[in-house]
DRENDO-1510 file (C-alpha; in Angstrom, 1 decimal, always signed):
<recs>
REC; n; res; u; v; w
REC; 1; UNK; -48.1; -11.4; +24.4 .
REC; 2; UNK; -47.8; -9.9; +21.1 .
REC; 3; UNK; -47.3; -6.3; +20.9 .
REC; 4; UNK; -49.0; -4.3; +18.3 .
REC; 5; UNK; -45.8; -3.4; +16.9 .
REC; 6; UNK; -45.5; -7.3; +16.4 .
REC; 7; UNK; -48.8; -7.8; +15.2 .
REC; 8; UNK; -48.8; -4.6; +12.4 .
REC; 9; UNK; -45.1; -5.5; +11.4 .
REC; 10; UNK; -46.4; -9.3; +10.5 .
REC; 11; UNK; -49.2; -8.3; +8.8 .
REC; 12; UNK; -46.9; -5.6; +6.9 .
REC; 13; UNK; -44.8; -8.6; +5.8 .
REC; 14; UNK; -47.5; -10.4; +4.5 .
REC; 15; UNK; -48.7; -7.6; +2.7 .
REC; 16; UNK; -45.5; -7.5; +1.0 .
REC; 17; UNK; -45.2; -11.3; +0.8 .
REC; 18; UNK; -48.0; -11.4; -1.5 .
REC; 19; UNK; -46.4; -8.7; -4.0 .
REC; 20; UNK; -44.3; -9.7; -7.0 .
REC; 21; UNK; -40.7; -9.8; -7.4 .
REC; 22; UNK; -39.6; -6.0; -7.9 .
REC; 23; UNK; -43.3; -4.1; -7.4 .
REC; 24; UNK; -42.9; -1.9; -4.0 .
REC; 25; UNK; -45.6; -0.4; -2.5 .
REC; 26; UNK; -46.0; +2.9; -0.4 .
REC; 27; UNK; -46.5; +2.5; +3.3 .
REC; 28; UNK; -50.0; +4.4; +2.8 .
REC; 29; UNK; -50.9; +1.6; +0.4 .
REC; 30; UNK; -50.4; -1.3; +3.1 .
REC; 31; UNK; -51.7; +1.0; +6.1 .
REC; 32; UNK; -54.8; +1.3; +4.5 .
REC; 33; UNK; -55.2; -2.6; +3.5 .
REC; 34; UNK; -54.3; -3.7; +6.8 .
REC; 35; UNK; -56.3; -0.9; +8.9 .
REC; 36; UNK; -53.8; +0.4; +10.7 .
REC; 37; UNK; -51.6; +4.0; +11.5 .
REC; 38; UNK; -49.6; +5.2; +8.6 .
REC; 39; UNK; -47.2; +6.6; +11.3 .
REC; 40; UNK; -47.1; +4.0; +13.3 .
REC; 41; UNK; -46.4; +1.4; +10.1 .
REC; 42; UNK; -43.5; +4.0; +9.0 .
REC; 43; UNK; -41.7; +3.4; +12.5 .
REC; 44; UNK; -42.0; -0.5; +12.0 .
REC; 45; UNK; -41.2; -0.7; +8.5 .
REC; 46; UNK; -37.8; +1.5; +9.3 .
REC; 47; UNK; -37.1; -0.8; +11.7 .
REC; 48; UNK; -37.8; -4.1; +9.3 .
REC; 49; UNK; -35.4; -1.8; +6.9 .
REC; 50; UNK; -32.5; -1.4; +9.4 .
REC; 51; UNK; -32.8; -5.2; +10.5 .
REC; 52; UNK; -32.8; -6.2; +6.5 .
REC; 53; UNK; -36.2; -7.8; +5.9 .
REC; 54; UNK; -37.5; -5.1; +3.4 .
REC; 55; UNK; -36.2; -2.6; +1.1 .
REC; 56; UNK; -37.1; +1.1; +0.7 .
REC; 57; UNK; -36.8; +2.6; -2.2 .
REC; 58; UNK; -36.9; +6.6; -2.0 .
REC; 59; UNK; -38.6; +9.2; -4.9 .
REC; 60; UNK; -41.0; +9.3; -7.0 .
REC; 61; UNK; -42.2; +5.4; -7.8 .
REC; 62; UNK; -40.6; +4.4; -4.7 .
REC; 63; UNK; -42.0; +2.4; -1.5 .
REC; 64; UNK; -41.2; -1.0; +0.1 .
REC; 65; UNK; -40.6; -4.6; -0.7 .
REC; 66; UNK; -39.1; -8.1; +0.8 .
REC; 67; UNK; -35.4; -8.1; +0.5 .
REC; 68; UNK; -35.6; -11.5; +0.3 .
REC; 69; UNK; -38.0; -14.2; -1.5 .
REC; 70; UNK; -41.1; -15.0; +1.5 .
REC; 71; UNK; -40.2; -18.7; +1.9 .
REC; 72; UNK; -36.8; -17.6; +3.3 .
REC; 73; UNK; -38.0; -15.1; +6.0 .
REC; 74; UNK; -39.3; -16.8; +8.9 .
REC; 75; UNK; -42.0; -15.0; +11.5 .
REC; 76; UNK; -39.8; -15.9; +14.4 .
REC; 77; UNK; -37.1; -14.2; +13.1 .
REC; 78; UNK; -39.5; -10.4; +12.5 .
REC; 79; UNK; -41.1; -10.7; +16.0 .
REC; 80; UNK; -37.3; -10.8; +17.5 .
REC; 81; UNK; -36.3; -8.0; +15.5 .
REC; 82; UNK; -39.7; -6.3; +16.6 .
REC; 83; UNK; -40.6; -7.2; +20.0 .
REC; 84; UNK; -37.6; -8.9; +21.4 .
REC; 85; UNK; -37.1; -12.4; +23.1 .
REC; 86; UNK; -39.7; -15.0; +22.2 .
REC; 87; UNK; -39.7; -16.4; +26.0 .
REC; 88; UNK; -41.6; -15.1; +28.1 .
REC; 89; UNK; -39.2; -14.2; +30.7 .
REC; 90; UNK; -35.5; -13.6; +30.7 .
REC; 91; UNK; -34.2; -16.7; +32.4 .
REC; 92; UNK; -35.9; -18.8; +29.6 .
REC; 93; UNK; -34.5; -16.7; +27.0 .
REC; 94; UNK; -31.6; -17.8; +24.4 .
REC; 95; UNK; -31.1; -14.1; +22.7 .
REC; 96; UNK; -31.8; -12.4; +25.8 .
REC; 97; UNK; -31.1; -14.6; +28.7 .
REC; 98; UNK; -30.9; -12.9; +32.5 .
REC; 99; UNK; -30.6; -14.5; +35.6 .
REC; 100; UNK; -33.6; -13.8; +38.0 .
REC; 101; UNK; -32.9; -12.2; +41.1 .
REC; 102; UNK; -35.2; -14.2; +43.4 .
REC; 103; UNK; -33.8; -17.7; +42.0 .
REC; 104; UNK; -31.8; -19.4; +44.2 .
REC; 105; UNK; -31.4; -22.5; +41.8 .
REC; 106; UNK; -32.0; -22.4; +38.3 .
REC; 107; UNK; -31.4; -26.1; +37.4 .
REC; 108; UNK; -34.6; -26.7; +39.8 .
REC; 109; UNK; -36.5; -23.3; +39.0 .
REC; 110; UNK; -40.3; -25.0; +38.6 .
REC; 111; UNK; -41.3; -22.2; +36.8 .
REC; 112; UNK; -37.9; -21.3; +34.6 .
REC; 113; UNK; -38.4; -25.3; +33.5 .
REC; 114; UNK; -41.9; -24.3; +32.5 .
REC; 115; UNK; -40.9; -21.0; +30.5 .
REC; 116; UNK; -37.7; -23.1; +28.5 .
REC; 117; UNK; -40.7; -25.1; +27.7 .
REC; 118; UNK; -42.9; -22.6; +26.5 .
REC; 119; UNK; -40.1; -20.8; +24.7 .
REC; 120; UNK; -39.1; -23.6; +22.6 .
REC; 121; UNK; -42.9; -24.3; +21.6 .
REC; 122; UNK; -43.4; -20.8; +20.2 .
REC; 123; UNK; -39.8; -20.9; +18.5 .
REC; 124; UNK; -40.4; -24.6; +17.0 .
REC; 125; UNK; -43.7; -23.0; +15.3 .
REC; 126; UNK; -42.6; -19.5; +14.6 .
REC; 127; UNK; -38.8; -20.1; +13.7 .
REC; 128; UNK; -40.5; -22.7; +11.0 .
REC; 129; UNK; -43.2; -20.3; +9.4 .
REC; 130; UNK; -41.9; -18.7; +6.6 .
REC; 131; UNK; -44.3; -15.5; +5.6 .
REC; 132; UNK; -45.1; -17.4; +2.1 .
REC; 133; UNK; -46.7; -20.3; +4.8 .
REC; 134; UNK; -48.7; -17.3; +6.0 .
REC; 135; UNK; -50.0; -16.4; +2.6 .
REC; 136; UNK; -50.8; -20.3; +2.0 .
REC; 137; UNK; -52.1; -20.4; +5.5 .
REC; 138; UNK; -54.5; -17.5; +4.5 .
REC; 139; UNK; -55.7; -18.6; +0.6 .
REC; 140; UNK; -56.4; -22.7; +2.4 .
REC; 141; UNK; -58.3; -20.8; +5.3 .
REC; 142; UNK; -60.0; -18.9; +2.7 .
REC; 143; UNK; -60.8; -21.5; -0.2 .
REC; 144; UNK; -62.2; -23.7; +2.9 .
REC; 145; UNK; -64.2; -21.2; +4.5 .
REC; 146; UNK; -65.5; -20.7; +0.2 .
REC; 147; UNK; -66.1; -24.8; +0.3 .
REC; 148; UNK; -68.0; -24.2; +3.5 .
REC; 149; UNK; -70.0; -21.5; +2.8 .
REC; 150; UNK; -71.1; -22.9; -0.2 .
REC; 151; UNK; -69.0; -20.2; -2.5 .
REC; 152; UNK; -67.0; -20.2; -5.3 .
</recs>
C-alpha cells in the first residue's frame, strides 16, 4: 500500500511538474495546494533533495523545483526513493530482495510466484509514468470530465 509519505511526495512532484523551467516554489506554497502538513512536506521534499529529484534553493526568493525536465522522472523511481521496494514482500523484491524464513523452496513458493508477478505489474506501470504523464493524465481526466459535464 502506499504510504502517505508516498502519496504527499507524488503529489509534491506534480506540483512541481506543472511549474516552469527555473520558477521554484516554497514548500508552504505546495502544502497548501495539495492539503497537506507543511512539516511533514519539508521531511519528504529533503529527502527528494538528497535522492536528486528536486532542487532547493535557500534565501530570500528561494524554494523548490525539478532537477530534471518531468518526462525524465519516472513515479517508480520517487516511491523507491520514498517508500522503499515496489514488491510487496521481500522475496519478490529486485532492490530489496530477502529470503523468507519459512520457505523451504523458493523456485516452487506459490505465493513468492504470485508477488514476482505482482511486482513486475506495478513496476511495468510505475517505472513507465513519467510525472509530465501525470500532469496529461490529470488535464485529459479534466477536459473529459468538462466534455461530460457539459462545461467549457
Amino acid at each position: 500500500m502506499l504510504s502517505m509519505k508516498g502519496k504527499y511526495g507524488l503529489k509534491a512532484l506534480y506540483h512541481l511538474a506543472g511549474l516552469p523551467e527555473g520558477v521554484v516554489v516554497q514548500s508552504m506554497e505546495i502544502a497548501e495546494a495539495q492539503g497537506m502538513s507543511k512539516k511533514f512536506l519539508d521531511a519528504i521534499l529533503a529527502d527528494l533533495r538528497n535522492s536528486g529529484f528536486v532542487f532547493a534553493r535557500k534565501g530570500r526568493g528561494g524554494g523548490y523545483c525539478l532537477t530534471r525536465k518531468p518526462e525524465e522522472i519516472m513515479v517508480g523511481h520517487a516511491l523507491r526513493v520514498l517508500d522503499g521496494p515496489l514488491a510487496p514482500i521481500g522475496c519478490a523484491s529486485r532492490t530489496a530482495y530477502h529470503r523468507c524464513k519459512d520457505c523451504a523452496d523458493e523456485a516452487t513458493c506459490p505465493v513468492r510466484l504470485t508477488m514476482l508477478e505482482v511486482r513486475e505489474a506495478i513496476a511495468a506501470v510505475l517505472d513507465n509514468k513519467s510525472l509530465s504523464d501525470l500532469r496529461h493524465m490529470v488535464d485529459n481526466e479534466a477536459d473529459g470530465l468538462g466534455r461530460m459535464l457539459g462545461v467549457s
